[in-house]
MARZA-614298 format. One record per residue (C-alpha): residue number from 1; residue in three letters; x, y, z. Coordinates in nm, 2 decimals, decimal comma. Example, Ala and Ser with C-alpha at 12.3 -4.5 7.8 and 13.67 -1.06 7.14 Angstrom:
<recs>
   resi   resn       px       py       pz
      1    Ala     1,23    -0,45     0,78
      2    Ser     1,37    -0,11     0,71
</recs>
This chain:
<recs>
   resi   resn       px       py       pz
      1    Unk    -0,66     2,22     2,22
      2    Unk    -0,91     2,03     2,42
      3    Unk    -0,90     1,67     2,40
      4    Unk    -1,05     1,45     2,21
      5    Unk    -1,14     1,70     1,94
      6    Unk    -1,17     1,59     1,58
      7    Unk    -1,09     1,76     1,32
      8    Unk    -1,14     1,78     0,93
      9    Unk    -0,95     1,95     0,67
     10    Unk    -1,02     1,96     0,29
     11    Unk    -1,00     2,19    -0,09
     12    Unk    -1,33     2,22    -0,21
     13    Unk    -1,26     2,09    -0,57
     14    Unk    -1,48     2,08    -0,83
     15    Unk    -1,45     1,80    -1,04
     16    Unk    -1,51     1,82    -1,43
     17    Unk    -1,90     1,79    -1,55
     18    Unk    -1,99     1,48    -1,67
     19    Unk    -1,63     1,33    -1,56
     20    Unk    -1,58     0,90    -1,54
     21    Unk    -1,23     0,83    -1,46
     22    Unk    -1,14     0,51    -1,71
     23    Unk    -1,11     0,17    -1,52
     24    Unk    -0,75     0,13    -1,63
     25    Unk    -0,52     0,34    -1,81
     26    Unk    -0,21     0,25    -1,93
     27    Unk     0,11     0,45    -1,82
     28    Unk     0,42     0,64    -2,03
     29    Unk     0,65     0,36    -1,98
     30    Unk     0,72     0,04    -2,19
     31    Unk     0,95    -0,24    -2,12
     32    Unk     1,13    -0,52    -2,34
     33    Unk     0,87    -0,81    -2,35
     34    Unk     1,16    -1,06    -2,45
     35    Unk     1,40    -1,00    -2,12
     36    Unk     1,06    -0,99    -1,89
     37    Unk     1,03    -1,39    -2,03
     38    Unk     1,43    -1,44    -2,02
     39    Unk     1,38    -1,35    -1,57
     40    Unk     1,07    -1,53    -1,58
     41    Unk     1,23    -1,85    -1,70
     42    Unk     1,51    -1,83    -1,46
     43    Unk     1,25    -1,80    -1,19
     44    Unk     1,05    -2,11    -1,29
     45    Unk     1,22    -2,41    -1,24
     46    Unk     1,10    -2,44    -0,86
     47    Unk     0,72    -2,51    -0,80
     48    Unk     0,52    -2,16    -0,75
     49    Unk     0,32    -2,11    -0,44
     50    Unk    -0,09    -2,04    -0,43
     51    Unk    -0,13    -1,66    -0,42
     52    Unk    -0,31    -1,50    -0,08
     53    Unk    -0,49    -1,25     0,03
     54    Unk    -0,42    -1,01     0,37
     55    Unk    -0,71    -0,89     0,58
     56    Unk    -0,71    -0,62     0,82
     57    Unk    -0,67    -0,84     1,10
     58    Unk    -0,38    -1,03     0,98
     59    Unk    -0,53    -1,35     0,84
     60    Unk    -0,38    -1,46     0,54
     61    Unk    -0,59    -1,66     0,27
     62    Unk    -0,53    -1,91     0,02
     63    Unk    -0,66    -1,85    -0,35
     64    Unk    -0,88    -2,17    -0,42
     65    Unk    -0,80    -2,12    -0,79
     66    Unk    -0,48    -2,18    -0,97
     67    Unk    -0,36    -1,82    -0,95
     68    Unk     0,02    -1,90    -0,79
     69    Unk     0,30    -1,63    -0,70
     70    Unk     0,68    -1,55    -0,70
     71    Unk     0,75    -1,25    -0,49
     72    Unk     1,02    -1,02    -0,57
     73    Unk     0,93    -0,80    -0,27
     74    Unk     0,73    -0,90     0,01
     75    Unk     0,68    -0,79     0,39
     76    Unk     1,03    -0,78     0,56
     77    Unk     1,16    -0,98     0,17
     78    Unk     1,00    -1,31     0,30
     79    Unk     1,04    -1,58    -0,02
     80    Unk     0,74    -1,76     0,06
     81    Unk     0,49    -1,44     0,10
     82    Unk     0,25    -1,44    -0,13
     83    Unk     0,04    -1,18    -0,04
     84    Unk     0,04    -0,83    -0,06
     85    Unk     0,09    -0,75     0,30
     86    Unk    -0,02    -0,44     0,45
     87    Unk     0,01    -0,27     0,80
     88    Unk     0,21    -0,48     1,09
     89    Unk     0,55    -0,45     1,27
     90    Unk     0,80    -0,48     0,92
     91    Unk     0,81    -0,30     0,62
     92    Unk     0,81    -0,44     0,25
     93    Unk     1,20    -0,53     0,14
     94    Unk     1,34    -0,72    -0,20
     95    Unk     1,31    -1,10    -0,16
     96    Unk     1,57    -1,35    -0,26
     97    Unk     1,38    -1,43    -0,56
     98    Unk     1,43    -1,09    -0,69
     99    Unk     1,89    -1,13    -0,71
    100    Unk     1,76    -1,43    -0,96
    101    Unk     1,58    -1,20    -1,20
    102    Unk     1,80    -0,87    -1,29
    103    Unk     1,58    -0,69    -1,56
    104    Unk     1,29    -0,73    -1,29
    105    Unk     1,49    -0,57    -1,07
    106    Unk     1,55    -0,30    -1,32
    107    Unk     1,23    -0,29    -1,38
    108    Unk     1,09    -0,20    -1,00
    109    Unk     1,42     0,03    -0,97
    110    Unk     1,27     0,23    -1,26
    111    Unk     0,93     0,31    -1,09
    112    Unk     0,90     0,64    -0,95
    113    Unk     0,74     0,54    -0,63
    114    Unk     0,80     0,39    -0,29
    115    Unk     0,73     0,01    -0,35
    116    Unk     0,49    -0,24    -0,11
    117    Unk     0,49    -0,55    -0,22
    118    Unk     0,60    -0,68    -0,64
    119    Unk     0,46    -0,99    -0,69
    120    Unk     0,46    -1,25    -1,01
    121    Unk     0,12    -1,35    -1,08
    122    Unk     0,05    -1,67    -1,27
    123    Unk    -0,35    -1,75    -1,35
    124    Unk    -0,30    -2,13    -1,49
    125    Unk    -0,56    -2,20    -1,78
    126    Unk    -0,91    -2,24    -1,70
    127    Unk    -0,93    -2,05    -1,40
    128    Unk    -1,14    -1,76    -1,28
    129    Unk    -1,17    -1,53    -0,96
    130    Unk    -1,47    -1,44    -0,81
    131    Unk    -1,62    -1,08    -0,85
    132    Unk    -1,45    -0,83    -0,61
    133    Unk    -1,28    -0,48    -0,54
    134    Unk    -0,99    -0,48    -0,33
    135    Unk    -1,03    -0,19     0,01
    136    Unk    -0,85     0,11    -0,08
    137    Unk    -0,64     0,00    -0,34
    138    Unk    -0,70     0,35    -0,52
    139    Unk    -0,53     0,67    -0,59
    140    Unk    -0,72     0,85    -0,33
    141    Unk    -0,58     0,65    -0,07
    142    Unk    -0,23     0,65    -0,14
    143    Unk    -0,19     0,33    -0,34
    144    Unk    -0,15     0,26    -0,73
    145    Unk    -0,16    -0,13    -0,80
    146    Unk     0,08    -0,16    -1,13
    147    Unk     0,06    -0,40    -1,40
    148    Unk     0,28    -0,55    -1,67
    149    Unk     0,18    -0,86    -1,85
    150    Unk     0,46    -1,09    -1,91
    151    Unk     0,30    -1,37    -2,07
    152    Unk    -0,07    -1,41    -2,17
    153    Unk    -0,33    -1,50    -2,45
    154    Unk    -0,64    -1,37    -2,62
    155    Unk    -0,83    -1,59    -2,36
    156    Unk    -0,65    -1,42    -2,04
    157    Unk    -0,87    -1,15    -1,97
    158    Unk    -0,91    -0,91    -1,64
    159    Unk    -1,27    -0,76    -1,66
    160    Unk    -1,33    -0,39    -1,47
    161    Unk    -1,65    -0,38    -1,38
    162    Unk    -1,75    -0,65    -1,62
    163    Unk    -1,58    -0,50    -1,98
    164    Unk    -1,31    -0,70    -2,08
    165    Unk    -0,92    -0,60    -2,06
    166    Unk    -0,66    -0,76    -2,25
    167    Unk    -0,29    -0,59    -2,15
    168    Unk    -0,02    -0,70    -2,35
    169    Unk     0,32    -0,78    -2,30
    170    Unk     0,56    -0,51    -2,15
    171    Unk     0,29    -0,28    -2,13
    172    Unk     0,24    -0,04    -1,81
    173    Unk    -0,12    -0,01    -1,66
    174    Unk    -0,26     0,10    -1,36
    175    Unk    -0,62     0,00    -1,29
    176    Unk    -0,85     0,13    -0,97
    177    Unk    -0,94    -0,20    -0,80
    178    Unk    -1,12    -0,08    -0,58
    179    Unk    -1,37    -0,09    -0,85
    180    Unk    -1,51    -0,49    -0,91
    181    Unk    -1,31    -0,69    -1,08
    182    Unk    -1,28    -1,05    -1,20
    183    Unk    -0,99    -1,24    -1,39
    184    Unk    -1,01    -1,55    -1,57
    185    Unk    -0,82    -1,79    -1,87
    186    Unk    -1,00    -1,99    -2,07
    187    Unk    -0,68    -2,06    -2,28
    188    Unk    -0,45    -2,37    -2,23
    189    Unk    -0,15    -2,14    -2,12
    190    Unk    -0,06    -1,99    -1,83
    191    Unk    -0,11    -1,61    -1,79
    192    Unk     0,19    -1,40    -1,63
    193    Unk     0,19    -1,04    -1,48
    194    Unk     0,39    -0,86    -1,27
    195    Unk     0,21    -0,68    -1,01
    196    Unk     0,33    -0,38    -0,84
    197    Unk     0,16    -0,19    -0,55
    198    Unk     0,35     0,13    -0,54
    199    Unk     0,31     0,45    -0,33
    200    Unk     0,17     0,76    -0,49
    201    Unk     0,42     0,97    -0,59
    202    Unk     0,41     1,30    -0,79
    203    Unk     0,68     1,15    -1,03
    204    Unk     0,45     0,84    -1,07
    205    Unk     0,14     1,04    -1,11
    206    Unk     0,33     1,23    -1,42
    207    Unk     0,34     0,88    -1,67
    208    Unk    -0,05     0,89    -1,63
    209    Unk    -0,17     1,06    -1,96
    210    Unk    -0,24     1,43    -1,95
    211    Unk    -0,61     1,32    -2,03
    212    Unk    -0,64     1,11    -1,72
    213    Unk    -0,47     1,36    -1,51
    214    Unk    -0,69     1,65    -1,64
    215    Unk    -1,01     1,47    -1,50
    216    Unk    -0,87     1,46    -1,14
    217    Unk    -0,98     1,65    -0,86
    218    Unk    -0,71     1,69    -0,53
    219    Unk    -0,96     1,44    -0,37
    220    Unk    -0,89     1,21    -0,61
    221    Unk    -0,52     1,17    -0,53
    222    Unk    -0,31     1,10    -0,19
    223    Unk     0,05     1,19    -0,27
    224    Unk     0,27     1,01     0,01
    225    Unk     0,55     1,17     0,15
    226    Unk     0,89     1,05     0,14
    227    Unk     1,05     0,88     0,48
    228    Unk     1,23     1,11     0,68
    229    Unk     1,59     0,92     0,89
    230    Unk     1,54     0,96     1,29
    231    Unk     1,85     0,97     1,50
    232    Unk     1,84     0,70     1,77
    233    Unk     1,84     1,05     1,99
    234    Unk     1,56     1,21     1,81
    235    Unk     1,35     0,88     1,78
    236    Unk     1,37     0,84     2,22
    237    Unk     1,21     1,22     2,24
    238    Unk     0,87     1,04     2,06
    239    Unk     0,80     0,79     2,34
    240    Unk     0,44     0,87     2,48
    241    Unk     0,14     0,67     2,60
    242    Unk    -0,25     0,74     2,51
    243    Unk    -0,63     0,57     2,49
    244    Unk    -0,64     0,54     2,15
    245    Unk    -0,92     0,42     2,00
    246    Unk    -0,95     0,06     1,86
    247    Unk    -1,10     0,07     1,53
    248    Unk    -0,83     0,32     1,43
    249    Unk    -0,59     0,02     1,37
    250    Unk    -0,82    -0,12     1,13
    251    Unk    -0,67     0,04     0,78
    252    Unk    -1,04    -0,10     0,67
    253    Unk    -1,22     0,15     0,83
    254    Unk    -1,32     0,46     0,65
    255    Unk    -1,25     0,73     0,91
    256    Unk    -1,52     0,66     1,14
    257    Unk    -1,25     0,62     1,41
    258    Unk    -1,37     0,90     1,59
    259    Unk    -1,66     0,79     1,77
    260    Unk    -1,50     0,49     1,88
    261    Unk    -1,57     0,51     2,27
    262    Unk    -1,34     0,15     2,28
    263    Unk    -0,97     0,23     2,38
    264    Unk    -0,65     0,09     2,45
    265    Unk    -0,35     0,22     2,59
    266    Unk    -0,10     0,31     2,27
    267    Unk     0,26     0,37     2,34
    268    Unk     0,47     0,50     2,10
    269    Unk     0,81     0,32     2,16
    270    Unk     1,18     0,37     2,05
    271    Unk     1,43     0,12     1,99
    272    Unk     1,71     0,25     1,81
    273    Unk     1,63     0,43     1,49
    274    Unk     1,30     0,23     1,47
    275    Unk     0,98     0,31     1,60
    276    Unk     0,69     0,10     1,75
    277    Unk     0,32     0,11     1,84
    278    Unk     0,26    -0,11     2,15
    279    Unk    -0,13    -0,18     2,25
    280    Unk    -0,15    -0,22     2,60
    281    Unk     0,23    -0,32     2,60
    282    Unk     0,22    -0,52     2,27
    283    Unk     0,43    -0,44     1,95
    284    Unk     0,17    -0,46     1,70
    285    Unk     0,28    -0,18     1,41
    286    Unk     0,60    -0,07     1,29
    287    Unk     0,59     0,35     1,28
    288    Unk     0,76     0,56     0,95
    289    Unk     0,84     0,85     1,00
    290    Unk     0,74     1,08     0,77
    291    Unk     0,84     1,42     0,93
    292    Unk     0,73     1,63     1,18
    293    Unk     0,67     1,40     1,46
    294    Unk     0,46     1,23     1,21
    295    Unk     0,46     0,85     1,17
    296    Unk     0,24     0,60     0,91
    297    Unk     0,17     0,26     0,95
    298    Unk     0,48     0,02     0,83
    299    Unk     0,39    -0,17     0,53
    300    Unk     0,10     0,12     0,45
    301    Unk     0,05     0,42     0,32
    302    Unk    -0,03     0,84     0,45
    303    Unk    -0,39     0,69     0,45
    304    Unk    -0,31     0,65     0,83
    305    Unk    -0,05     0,86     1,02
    306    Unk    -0,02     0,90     1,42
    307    Unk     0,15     1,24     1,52
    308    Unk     0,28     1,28     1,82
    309    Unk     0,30     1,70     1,94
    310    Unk     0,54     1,76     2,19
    311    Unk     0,58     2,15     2,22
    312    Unk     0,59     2,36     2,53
    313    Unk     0,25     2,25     2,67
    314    Unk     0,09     1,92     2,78
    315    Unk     0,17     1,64     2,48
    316    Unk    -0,10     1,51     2,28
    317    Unk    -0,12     1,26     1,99
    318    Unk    -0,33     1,33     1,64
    319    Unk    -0,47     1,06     1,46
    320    Unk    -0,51     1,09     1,10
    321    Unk    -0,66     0,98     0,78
    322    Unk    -0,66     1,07     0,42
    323    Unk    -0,90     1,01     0,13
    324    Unk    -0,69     1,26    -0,12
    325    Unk    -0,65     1,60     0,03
    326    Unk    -0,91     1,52     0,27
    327    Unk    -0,84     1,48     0,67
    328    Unk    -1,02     1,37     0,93
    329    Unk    -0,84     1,37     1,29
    330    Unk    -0,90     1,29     1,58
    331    Unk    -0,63     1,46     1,89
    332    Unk    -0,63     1,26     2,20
    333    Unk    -0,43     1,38     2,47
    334    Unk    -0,09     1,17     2,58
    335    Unk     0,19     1,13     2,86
    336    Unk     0,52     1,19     2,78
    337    Unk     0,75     0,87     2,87
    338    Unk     1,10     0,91     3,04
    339    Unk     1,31     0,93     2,74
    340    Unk     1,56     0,68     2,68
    341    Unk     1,94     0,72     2,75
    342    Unk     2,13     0,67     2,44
    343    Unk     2,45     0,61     2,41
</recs>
């Protein structure tokens, strides 16, 4: 295949006349609203930390309302990460927060899904976000952002696209906040969800009503796949270099990747069972492999894979991205490195 040459693969689905996916639906699954408070007291005898935010180049932000955080699981199960995280060198893991709160844990272990991050969210009384949509936190990229209210009050509200929301305790929701969204508390109590960004699973997409699921169209829904366990041996056959383009590290950017004429040399790196991307000789993303020669971003989702193709001829390396069924990629061709020796 010649190189550089992009790629795009998609269904041609039709989607229902008239269709308008609900904001938030709420899912086949309820839980017991008096054990969620039991964990939550036994997680609030220390001070909370302010909630942040994760852009695409790393920076973490600091809420300027009272909206504070517990995380149960967190990039690489750091305690004092309070963001959701996203694509870098570690992958999400339970924090030390989460041994104190057992029906929590139950809880997440009772999710169909591969897990990012599970975060208590605590919006103290009288504050209010902005107006915003969170980038590709959707179903058609991979990523369902889950809800259960814990504590709140009639004054705690979450407004989707500015009509109102009031979840209640125990209650499952899922909500596309991609969409703009705003939450605010004009009560004197403090408001408590816990929020759960989970991978798209089949299993998970089956406790979404049959309504919801009936408007859906394949490019409506990225389905991730599960991880697939490298031999330290198998992992050292992966190892090659490329120009890779720049922007296709930003998990921001909407598949535009492909006319990026700005590149950096990628190597794909072995180290043990785990796998690295290197820009020009830099660990910057952990690598999952997801089969085939076919790795995602640690802490991410199949919205962005790197493939490396060995075969019998020259190696080359396809790029990829996914909006549903959609894909766009772009095949750059590589050098294959001396594997390693292992032992």
């Amino acid at each position: 295949m010649p190189v550089d040459e992009t790629i795009e693969r998609a269904v041609a689905p039709t989607a229902p006349a008239g269709r308008r996916l609900p904001q938030g639906v709420r899912l086949g699954v309820t839980f017991d609203p008096e054990r969620l408070v039991a964990d939550l007291q036994n997680l609030s005898h220390d001070s909370w930390m302010r909630q942040r935010s994760f852009a695409n180049d790393g920076t973490i932000t600091e809420a300027e309302v009272d909206s504070r955080c517990r995380p149960l699981r967190s990039v690489g199960g750091d305690p004092e990460r309070t963001d959701p995280g996203g694509p870098g060198l570690d992958s999400f893991a339970d924090t030390s927060w989460l041994r104190r709160a057992p029906y929590l844990a139950e809880v997440l272990s009772s999710i169909p899904a591969q897990l990012r991050s599970a975060r208590l969210l605590a919006l103290g009384p009288g504050a209010a976000s902005w107006v915003h949509s969170d980038t590709k936190y959707g179903l058609r990229w991979g990523t369902a952002r889950l809800h259960v209210p814990i504590t709140t009050t009639p004054g705690a509200v979450l407004y989707l696209e500015g009509e109102p929301h009031r979840w209640q305790p125990g209650e499952l929701w899922f909500a596309d906040f991609s969409r703009s969204h705003q939450v605010e508390n004009t009560d004197d109590f403090t408001r408590v969800h816990l929020v759960v960004d989970a991978l798209v699973s089949d299993a998970l997409m089956r406790l979404f009503p049959e309504e919801y699921r009936a408007l859906l169209t394949p490019e409506d829904v990225l389905i991730n796949a599960e991880p697939v366990r490298l031999s330290p041996a198998e992992a050292a056959l992966f190892r090659v270099q490329c120009r890779m383009p720049v922007s296709f590290l930003d998990w921001e950017e909407d598949g535009t990747f492909h006319n990026d004429r700005d590149r950096f040399t990628a190597t794909v790196e072995a180290h043990g069972t785990r796998v690295l991307l290197l820009r020009d000789g830099r660990p910057v993303l952990g690598l999952v492999h997801i089969g085939g020669g076919e790795f995602r971003f640690a802490g991410w989702t199949d919205e962005r894979t790197v493939k490396v193709n060995l075969g019998p001829y020259a190696p080359s390396v396809s790029l990829r991205t996914r909006r549903g069924v959609r894909v766009r990629e772009l095949r750059v061709s590589a050098e294959s490195l001396e594997p390693l020796k292992v032992a």
